[in-house]
C-alpha positions as CSV (number, residue, x, y, z in Angstrom):
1,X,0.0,0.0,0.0
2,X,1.0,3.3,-0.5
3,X,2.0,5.5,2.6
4,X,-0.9,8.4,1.9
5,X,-3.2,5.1,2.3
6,X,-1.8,5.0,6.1
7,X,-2.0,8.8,6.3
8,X,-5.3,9.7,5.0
9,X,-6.6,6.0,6.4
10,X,-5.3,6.8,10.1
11,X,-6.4,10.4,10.3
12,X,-9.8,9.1,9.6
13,X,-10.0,6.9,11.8
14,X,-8.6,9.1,15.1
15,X,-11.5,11.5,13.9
16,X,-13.9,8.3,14.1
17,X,-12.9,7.7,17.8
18,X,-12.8,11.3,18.9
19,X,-16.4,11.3,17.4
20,X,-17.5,8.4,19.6
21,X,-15.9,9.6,22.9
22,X,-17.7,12.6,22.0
23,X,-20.8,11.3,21.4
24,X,-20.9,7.7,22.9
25,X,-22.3,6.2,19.7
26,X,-21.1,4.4,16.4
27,X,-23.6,6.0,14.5
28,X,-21.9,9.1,13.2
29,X,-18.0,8.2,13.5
30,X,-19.5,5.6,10.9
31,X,-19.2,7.9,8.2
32,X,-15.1,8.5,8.6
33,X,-14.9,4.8,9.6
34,X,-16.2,4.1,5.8
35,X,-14.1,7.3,4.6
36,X,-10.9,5.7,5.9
37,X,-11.6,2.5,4.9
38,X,-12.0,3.4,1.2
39,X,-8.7,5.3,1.3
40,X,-7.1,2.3,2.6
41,X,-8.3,0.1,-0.8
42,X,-7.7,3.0,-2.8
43,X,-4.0,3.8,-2.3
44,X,-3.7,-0.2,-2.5
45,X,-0.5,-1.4,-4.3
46,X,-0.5,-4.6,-5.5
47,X,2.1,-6.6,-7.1
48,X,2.3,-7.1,-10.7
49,X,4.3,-10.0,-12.8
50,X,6.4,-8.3,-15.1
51,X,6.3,-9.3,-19.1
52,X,10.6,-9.7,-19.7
53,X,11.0,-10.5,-23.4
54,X,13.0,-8.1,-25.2
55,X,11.2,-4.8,-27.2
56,X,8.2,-4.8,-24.8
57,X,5.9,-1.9,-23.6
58,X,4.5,-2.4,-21.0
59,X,1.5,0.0,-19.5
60,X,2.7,2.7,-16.9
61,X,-0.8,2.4,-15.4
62,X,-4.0,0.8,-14.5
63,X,-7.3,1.9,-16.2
64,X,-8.8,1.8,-20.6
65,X,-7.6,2.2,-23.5
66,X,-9.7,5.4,-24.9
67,X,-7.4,6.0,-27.8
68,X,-4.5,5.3,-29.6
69,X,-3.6,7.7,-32.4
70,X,-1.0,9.0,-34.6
71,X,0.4,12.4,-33.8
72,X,2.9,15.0,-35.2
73,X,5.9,16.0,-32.5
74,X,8.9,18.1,-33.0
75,X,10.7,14.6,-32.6
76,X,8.5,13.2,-35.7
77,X,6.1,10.8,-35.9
78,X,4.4,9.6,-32.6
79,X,1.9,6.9,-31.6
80,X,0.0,7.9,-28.8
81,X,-2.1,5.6,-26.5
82,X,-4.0,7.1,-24.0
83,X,-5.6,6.1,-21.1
84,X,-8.0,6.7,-18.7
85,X,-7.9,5.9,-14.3
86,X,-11.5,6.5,-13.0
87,X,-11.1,6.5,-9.1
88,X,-11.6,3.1,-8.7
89,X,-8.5,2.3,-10.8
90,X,-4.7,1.4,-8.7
91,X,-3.8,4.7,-9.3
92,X,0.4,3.8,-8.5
93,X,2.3,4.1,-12.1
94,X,5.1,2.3,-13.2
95,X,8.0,2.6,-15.9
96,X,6.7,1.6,-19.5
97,X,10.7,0.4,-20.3
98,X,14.1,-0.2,-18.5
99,X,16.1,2.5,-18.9
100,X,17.8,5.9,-18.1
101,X,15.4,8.9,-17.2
102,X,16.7,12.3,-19.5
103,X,13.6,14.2,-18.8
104,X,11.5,15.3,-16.0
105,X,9.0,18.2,-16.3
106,X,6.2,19.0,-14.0
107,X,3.9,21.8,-15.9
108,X,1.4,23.4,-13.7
109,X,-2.1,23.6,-15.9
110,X,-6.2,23.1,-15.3
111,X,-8.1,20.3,-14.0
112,X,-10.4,19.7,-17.5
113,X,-12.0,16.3,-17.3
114,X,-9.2,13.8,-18.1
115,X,-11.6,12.5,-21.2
116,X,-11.3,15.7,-22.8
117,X,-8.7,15.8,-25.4
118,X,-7.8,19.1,-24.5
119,X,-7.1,17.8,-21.2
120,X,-3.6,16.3,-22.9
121,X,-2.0,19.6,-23.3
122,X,-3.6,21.9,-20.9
123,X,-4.2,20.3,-17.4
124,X,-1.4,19.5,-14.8
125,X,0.7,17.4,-15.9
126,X,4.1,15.4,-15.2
127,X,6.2,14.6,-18.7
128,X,8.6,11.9,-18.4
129,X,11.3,10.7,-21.1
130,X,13.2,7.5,-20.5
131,X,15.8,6.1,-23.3
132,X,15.8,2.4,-23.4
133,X,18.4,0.5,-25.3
134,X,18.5,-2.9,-26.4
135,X,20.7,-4.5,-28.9
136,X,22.5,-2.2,-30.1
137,X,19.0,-0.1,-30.3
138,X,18.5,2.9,-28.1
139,X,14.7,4.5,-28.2
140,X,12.6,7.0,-26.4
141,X,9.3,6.3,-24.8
142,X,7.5,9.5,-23.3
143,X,4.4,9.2,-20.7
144,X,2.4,11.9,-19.2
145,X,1.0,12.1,-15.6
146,X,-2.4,14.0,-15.8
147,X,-4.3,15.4,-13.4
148,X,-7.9,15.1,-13.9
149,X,-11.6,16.9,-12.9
150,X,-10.9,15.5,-9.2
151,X,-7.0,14.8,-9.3
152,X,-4.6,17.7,-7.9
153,X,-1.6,15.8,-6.6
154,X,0.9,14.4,-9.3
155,X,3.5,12.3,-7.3
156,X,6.8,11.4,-9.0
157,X,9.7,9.7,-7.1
158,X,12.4,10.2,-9.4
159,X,15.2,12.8,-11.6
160,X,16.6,12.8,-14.9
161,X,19.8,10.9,-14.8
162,X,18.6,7.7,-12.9
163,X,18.0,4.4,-14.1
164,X,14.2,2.7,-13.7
165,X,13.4,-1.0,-14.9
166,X,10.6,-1.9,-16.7
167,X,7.5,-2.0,-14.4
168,X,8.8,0.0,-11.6
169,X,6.9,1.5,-9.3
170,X,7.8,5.5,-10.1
171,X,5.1,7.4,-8.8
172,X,1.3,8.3,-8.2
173,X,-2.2,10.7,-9.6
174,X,-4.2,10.8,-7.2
175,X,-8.0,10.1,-7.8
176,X,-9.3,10.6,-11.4
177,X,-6.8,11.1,-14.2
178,X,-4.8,10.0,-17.1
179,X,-1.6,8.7,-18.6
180,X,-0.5,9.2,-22.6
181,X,2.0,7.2,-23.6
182,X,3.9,8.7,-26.8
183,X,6.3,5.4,-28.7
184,X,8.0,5.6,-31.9
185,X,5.7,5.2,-34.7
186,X,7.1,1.8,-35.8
187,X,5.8,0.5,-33.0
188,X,3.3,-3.0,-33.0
189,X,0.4,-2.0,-30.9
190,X,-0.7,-4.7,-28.7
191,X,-3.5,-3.1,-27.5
192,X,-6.9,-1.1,-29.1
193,X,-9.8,1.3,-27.7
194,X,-11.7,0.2,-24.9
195,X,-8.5,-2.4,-23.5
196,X,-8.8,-2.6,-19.9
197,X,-5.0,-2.6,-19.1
198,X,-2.8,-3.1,-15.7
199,X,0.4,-1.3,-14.8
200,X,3.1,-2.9,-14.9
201,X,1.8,-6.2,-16.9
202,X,0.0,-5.4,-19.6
203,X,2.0,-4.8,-23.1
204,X,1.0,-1.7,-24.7
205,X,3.1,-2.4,-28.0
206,X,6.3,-3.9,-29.4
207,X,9.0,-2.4,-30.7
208,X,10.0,-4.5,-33.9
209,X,13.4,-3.9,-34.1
210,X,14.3,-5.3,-30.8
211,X,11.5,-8.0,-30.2
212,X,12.0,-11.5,-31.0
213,X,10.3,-13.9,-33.5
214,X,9.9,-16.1,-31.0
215,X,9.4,-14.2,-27.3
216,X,6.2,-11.6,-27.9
217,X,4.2,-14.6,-28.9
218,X,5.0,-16.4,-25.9
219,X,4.5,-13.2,-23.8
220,X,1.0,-12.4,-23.2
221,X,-0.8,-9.8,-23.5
222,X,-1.2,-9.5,-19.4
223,X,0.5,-11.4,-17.0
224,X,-0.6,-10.9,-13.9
225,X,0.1,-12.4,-10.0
C-alpha cells in the first residue's frame, strides 16, 4: 500500500474515535470509519508479474484504453495511447521500459475532465522521457501524468539521470486522471480502444526492431500475480 493510504486511512479513523468519545455512539464516527476504509483500498498497491521478453511496452498504469492515435511532434512521428484511471483504478504508475530517465517536467495547468482531449496539453501534468536501449538499439518512450476533474496531486519519485526497470513502481495521480503514452511510430500495438489494461503487466506495444520472432508470442498480452 502506499503511505498516503496510512496517512489519510489513520487520520480518519482518530477522527472516528474522537467522534465516539464525543458522542458515545457508532452511529456518526461511521461515516469517517467508511471514509478511511475506502482510502485504505484505494492507495492499494498490489504486485504485478512483469512481461521480460526483449522490445516490450508495457503500461505505466492501470485503467482503458480510450485512444491510440497517430500524432505529429517536433521529434517526428508519434503513436499515442492514452488512457484513462477512473477513481476506482490502482492509481500507482510504473515505468513503460528499463532505462535511463533524460527528462523530467512537471507543468502546472487546469483540471479539465481527463476525457477531454484538450485535457492532454492543458491540465497539470508530469512529462517523463526515458531512453531504453536494447541490442545495439537505443529509443525514447515518453508518458504523461495528468491530473484530472478530481486529481490535484501528481506524485513522482524520481530525476533525470537515474536508471528505472521496466515495471517500476515511479510514482502516483491521485484520484481521477490520465496517462498518454507517446512510442515511436514503428511500434506494433498490442492493444486497441476500450483495452482494460494493468500497470506494470500489460504490453502496450512492441517495438519490432528489438523483439523477437519467438518471445512476444509467448508473452501475453497481461501477466498478472
Amino acid at each position: 500500500m502506499v503511505r498516503d493510504g496510512y496517512f489519510y486511512g489513520g487520520a480518519l479513523l482518530a477522527v472516528a474515535l474522537l467522534v465516539y468519545l464525543l458522542t458515545g455512539s457508532w452511529l456518526w464516527p461511521a461515516i469517517p470509519i467508511l471514509l478511511a476504509l475506502f482510502f485504505l483500498w484505494f492507495f492499494r498497491d498490489p504486485e504485478r508479474r512483469i512481461p521480460t521478453a526483449a522490445g516490450l511496452v508495457v503500461s505505466p498504469a492501470d485503467g482503458v484504453v480510450t485512444s491510440t492515435d497517430r500524432i505529429q511532434t517536433p521529434d517526428g512521428d508519434k503513436l499515442r495511447i492514452s488512457i484513462f484511471l477512473n477513481v476506482f483504478d490502482v492509481h500507482v504508475n510504473r515505468s513503460p521500459i528499463t532505462g535511463v530517465l533524460r527528462d523530467v517536467r512537471y507543468q502546472r495547468g487546469k483540471y479539465l475532465n481527463a476525457m477531454n482531449p484538450d485535457s492532454a496539453e492543458h491540465n497539470e501534468q508530469n512529462i517523463v522521457v526515458v531512453e531504453g536501449s536494447e541490442a545495439g538499439h537505443t529509443f525514447q518512450v515518453t508518458f504523461k501524468q495528468i491530473a484530472g476533474l478530481l486529481a490535484r496531486r501528481i506524485v513522482f519519485n524520481h530525476k533525470a539521470g537515474e536508471s528505472v526497470e521496466r515495471g517500476q513502481r515511479v510514482g502516483l495521480i491521485k484520484f481521477g486522471s490520465r496517462v498518454d503514452v507517446l512510442l515511436p511510430a514503428t511500434v506494433a500495438l498490442r492493444v486497441s480502444n476500450g483495452t482494460r489494461v494493468r500497470g506494470g503487466a500489460t504490453i502496450l506495444a512492441e517495438i519490432p526492431t528489438l523483439a523477437t520472432t519467438s518471445n512476444p508470442a509467448r508473452e501475453t498480452t497481461e501477466a498478472l500475480v
